[in-house]
N, C-alpha and C positions, 0 to 999 in steps of 0.2 A: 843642247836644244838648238842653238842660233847653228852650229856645225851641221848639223842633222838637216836643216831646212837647205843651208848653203848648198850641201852634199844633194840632195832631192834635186834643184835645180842644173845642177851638172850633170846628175841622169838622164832630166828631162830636154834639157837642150838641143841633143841632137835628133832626137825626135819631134823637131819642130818643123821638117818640112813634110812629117806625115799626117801630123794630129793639128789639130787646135786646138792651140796651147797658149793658153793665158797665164803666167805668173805675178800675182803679186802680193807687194812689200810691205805687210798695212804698219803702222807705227803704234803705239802703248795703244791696245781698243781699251775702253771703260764703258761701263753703264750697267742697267738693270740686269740680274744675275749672276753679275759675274765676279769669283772670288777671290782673284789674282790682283784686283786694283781696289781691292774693300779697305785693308789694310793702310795705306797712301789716304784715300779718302776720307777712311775713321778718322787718321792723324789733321785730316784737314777742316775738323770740325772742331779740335781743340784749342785752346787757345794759346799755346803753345805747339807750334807741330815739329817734329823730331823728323827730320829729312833728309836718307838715305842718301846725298848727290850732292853735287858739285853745284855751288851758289849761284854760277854764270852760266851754269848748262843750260842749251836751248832743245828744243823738241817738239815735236807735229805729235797730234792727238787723233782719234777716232772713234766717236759714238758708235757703240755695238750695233744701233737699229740701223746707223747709216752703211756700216761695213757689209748687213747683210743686204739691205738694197743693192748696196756696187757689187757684190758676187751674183745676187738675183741676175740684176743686167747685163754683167759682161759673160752670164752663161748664154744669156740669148744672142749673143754678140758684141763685142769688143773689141780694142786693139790688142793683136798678138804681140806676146813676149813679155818681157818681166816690167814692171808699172810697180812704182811707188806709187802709195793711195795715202793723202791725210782729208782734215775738213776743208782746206784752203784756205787759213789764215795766214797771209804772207807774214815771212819771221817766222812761224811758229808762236812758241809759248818757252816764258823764263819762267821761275820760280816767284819773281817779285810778281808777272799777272796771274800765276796760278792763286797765290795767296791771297792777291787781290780780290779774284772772283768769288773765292769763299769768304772773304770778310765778309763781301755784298749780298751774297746769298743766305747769310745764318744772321747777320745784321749785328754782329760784333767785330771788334779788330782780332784780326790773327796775325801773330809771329809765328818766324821760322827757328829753328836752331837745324843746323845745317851739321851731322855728326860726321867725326872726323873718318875718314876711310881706313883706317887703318883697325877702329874699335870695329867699323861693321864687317870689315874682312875677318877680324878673330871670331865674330859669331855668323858667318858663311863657313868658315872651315871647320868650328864646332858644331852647326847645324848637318854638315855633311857627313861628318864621323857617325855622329848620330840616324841619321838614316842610314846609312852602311851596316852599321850595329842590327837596327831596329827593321831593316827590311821596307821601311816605310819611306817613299819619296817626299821633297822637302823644296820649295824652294826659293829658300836660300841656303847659296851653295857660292863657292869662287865667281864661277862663270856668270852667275847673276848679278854677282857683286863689281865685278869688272861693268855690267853694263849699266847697273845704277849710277858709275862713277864718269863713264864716257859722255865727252863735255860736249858733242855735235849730233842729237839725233834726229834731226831737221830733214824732211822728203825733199828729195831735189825736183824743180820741175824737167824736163814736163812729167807731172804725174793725175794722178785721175782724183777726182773731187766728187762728191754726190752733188745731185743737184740738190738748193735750199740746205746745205751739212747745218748740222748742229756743231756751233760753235760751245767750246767749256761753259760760258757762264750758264748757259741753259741747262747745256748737259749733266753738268757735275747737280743743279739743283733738281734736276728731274731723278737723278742717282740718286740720292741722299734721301727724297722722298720716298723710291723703291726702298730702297733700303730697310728706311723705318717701317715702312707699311708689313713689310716681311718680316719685321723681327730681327734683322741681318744687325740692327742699330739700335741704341736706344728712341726713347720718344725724344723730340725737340723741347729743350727748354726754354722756357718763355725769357726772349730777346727785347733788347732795344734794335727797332727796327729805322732808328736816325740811322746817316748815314756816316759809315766809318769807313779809316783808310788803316790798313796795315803796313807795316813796318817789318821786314824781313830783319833778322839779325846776321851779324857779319860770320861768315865762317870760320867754325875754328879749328 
């Protein structure tokens, strides 16, 4: 997948001084609809969450509605050439504020347990066989698992920001809400809505 886009941008590059040509880089998008980051966010509703990655990896985020804003706009006009896009929170996002924002948004404390790579590589390579078998796409596979594990996925600047972005702790709660209203989740269960701090556990 991540080859494929690479490959798309080397096609397109040399046909930059005929077209207008915008590329760009968006980072993990989430939010309403979408089924690739359900999984990650289910786990961030437990209290207990089981977390595909590296304890210190950092990374830039993007709400879905803000991603199609910034394609809306830069089809009316933009800066040409290839543009990393996140929310624009400088740093990005670790795992210790991601947990954070869900403890404060579900009004319990959440742990992490951080699984080792080597168990979620044996079920990306089991996962692949099986789709090979079964005809049926999957994904998780190596290639995903290498970038679950990749410890820097921070937008460099300069790159492009919506204006007003939605920063996680809004977004993930505005998610979580879709979620349930759909059915994607179960109902919310009734909370202590004091305020707590979660405590990430150390990786093992």
């Amino acid at each position: 997948y991540a080859a494929s886009k690479r490959r798309a941008e080397e096609l397109l590059a040399p046909l930059a001084d005929r077209l207008s040509l915008i590329m760009l880089r968006p980072p993990a998008i989430y939010g309403p609809g979408d089924r690739a980051t359900l999984p990650l966010l289910r786990e961030l509703t437990r209290p207990i969450a089981l977390i595909p990655g590296r304890r210190r990896a950092r990374f830039s985020l993007l709400h879905v509605g803000d991603f199609a804003r910034l394609l809306a706009d830069q089809a009316t006009g933009g800066p040409q050439g290839i543009h990393e896009a996140d929310d624009g929170r400088e740093g990005g996002y670790g795992w210790d504020d991601v947990i954070a924002m869900a403890a404060a948004a579900e009004g319990r404390p959440r742990h992490a347990l951080f699984l080792p790579r080597p168990v979620v590589a044996a079920a990306g390579w089991t996962a692949l066989t099986w789709s090979r078998l079964s005809g049926r796409p999957n994904m998780v596979n190596p290639g995903k698992v290498r970038e679950l594990y990749h410890p820097d996925w921070l937008c460099r600047t300069p790159r492009l920001v919506p204006e007003r972005a939605i920063e996680f702790d809004r977004g993930f709660a505005d998610t979580l809400a879709w979620y349930r209203q759909e059915g994607w989740l179960p109902p919310r269960r009734r909370t202590d809505r004091s305020r707590t701090h979660a405590t990430p556990r150390a990786e093992t």
